[in-house]
N, C-alpha and C positions, 0 to 999 in steps of 0.2 A: 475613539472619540467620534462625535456625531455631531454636525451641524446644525444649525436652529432649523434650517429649513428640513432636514432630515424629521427631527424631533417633534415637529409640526403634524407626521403624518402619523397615523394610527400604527398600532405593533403589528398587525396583520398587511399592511402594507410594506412595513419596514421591515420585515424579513420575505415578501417577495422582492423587496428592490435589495436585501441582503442575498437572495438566491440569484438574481442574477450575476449579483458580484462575484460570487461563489465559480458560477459557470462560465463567467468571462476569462475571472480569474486561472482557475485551474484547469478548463479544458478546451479556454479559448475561444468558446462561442456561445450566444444563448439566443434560444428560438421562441416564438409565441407559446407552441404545443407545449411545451416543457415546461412552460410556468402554467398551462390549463394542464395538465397529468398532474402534478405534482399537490396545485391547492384547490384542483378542482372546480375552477373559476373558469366564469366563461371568457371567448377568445376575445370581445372589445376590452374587458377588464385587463387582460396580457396585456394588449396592447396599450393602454393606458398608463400600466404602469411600465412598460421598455422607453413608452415616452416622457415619463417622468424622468427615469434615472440618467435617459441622455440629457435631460433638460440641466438635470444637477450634476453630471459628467460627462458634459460634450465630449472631451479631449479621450475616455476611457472604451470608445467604442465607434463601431464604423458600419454602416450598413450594407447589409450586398444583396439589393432588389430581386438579382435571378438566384437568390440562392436562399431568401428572402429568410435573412440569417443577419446575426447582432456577431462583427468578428472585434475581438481585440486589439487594442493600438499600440505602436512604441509605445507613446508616452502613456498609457495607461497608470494612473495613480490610486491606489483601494481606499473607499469613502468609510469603509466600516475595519475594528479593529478585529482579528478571529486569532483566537488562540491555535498555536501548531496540532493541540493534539484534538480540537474540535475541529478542525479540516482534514486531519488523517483519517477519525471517525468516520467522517463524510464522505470521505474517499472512497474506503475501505468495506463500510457495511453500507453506506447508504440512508443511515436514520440520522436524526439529531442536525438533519439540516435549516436551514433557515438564518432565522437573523441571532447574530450573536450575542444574546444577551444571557441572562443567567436564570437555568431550569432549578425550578427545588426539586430535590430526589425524594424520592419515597421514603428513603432510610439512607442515613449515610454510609458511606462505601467507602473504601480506599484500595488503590492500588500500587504493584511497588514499583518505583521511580524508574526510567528508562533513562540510557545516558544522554543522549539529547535528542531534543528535535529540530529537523532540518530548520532551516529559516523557509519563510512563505515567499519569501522570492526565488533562491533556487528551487523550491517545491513546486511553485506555478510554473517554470518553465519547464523543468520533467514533465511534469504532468500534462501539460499541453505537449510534447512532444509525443509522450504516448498516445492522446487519445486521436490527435490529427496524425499517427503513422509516421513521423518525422525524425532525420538523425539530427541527434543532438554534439553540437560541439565542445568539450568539458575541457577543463583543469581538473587534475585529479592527484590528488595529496594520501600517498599511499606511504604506510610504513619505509616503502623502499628510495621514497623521495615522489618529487612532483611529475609528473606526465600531462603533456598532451593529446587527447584524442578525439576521434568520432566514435560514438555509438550508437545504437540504436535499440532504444529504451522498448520495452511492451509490456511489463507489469512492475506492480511495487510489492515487496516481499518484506512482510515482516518475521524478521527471528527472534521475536520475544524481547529483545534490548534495542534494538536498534531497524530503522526501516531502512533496505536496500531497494534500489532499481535494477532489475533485471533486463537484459539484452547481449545483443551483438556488441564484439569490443573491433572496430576494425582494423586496431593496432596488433592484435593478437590473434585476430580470426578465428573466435570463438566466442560461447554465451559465456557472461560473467554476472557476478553481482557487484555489485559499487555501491559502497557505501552513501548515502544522499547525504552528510555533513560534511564529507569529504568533495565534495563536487565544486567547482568555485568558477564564477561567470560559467555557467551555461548558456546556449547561444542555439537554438533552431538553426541549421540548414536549409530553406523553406524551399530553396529550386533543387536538394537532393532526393532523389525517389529510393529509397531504398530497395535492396534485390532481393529475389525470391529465398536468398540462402539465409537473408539476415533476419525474417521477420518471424513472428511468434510461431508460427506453423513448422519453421525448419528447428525451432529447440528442442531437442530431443528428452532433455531432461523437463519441460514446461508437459508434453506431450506423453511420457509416461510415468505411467503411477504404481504405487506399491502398496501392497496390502500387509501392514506392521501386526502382529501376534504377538499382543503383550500379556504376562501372566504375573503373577504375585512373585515377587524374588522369595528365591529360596532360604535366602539371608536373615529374612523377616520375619518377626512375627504374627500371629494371626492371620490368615491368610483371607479368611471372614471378611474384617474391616476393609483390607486392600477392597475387596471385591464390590462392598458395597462403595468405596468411597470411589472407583471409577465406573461402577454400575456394567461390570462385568456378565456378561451370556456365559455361562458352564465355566467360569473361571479364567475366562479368556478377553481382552477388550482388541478386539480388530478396528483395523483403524486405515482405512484407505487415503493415499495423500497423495500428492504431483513428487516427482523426487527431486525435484530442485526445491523443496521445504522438508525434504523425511530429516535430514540429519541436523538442522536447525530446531524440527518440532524433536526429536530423541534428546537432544542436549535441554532444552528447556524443561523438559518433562524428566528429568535426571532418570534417563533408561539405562538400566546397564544392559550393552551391545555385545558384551563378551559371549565367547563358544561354551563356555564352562561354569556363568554367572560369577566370576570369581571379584569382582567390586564390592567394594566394604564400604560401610555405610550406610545413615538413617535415612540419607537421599534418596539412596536405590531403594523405591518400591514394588519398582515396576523389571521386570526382565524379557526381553524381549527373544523368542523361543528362535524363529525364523532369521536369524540375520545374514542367514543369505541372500535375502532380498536386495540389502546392501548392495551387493555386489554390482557395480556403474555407478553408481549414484556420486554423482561429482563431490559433492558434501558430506557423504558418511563418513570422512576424517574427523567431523563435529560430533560424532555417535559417540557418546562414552565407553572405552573399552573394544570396540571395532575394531578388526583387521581386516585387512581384503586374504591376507595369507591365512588366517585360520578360519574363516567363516564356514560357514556352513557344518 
């Protein structure tokens, strides 16, 4: 919903004063420059409109002269509606930002259903906690019962159903993924610095990567088709990825991971020759057919 006074101003306006919502929102701060990169406007126009949007959300923003930077408030209240999966978009690739109204497509499209998406409030405080470097303090609602801890969030991972935050768990003193529907009152730590051990740089699974060699199942027929339908080099589609996503992207992409291809099924198209590569990969439990005992 939108206010009269919102609704007064132009559509080109009202998705720079929706962009800043956006960056208050989710990353906790927005700057002049960032509204001139983004629409291209010169810097009295930024500022024109950062002073509009305080004017219509005193309470949603706070300034800091020497840092000469728009930060976010407690009471911070969002003036526009945004749908979860158009600020995951946002998140995630980067396009389709702006003011939330409604694009016509070229052609209609569909996609198939995910099982939820986070709410935009624990979302905006993840997300600010990764992009300010901050541990976050959770509730966390795990098949095994409820937990409280600190983490320390530094990317969002999607596995095809569901989007996870990746980080430090410092209940367990290691990287994990956690689920973001699962997350309940999340809470910035904002006087905790985190240590050299916990941040993106010391994940080892964030920091290496594996080179997947996937070829037409032997199961299958036409081997032809397979090859044009993932536009395969010599019959082979190589596929380099971070290995905290290989065994997330092998389960979505129904890989059979087996030593011997032996998966049955019109799912399996794909067979993946190398799965030794496997071998560390925190996730390759999610590889269809994978062992760590027979690999390679």
């Amino acid at each position: 919903m939108m206010t009269k006074d919102i609704a007064d101003h132009s559509q080109a306006q009202q998705e720079r004063l929706a962009y800043i919502e956006l960056n208050l929102w989710f990353l906790g701060e927005v700057r002049r420059q960032m509204l001139v990169r983004r629409f291209q406007i010169k810097a009295a126009s930024a500022t024109r409109d950062l002073a509009l949007y305080a004017s219509l959300n005193p309470g949603n923003l706070t300034y800091d002269v020497s840092a000469k930077t728009f930060f976010i408030t407690p009471s911070f209240q969002p003036m526009y509606s945004f749908s979860s999966q158009r600020v995951m978009t946002w998140l995630s690739q980067g396009f389709a930002d702006g003011f939330p109204g409604v694009w016509a497509a070229g052609v209609p499209a569909l996609q198939p259903a995910r099982l939820g998406n986070p709410s935009l409030e624990t979302l905006g405080v993840v997300t600010r906690a990764i992009f300010q470097q901050q541990p976050l303090l959770i509730r966390y609602e795990s098949l095994s019962g409820a937990s409280e801890r600190v983490i320390v969030p530094h990317v969002l991972v999607d596995n095809g159903l569901r989007w996870h935050v990746r980080g430090f768990d410092r209940k367990t003193q290691e990287f994990r993924d956690f689920v973001v529907t699962r997350i309940i009152e999340p809470r910035i730590l904002d006087n905790d610095v985190p240590l050299d051990y916990e941040t993106r740089e010391s994940d080892n699974q964030w920091n290496h990567q594996v080179t997947l060699e996937m070829v037409h199942h032997p199961d299958q027929p036409r081997p032809e088709v397979t090859h044009l339908d993932y536009e395969m080099q010599e019959g082979v589609l190589r596929m380099t990825v971070q290995a905290l996503t290989a065994g997330y992207t092998l389960r979505q992409w129904s890989v059979d991971c087996s030593p011997d291809h032996s998966l049955r099924g019109p799912e399996y198209r794909l067979w993946l020759r190398n799965n030794e590569v496997l071998i560390g990969v925190d996730n390759a439990l999610l590889a269809p057919g994978f062992s760590e005992s027979t690999a390679g």
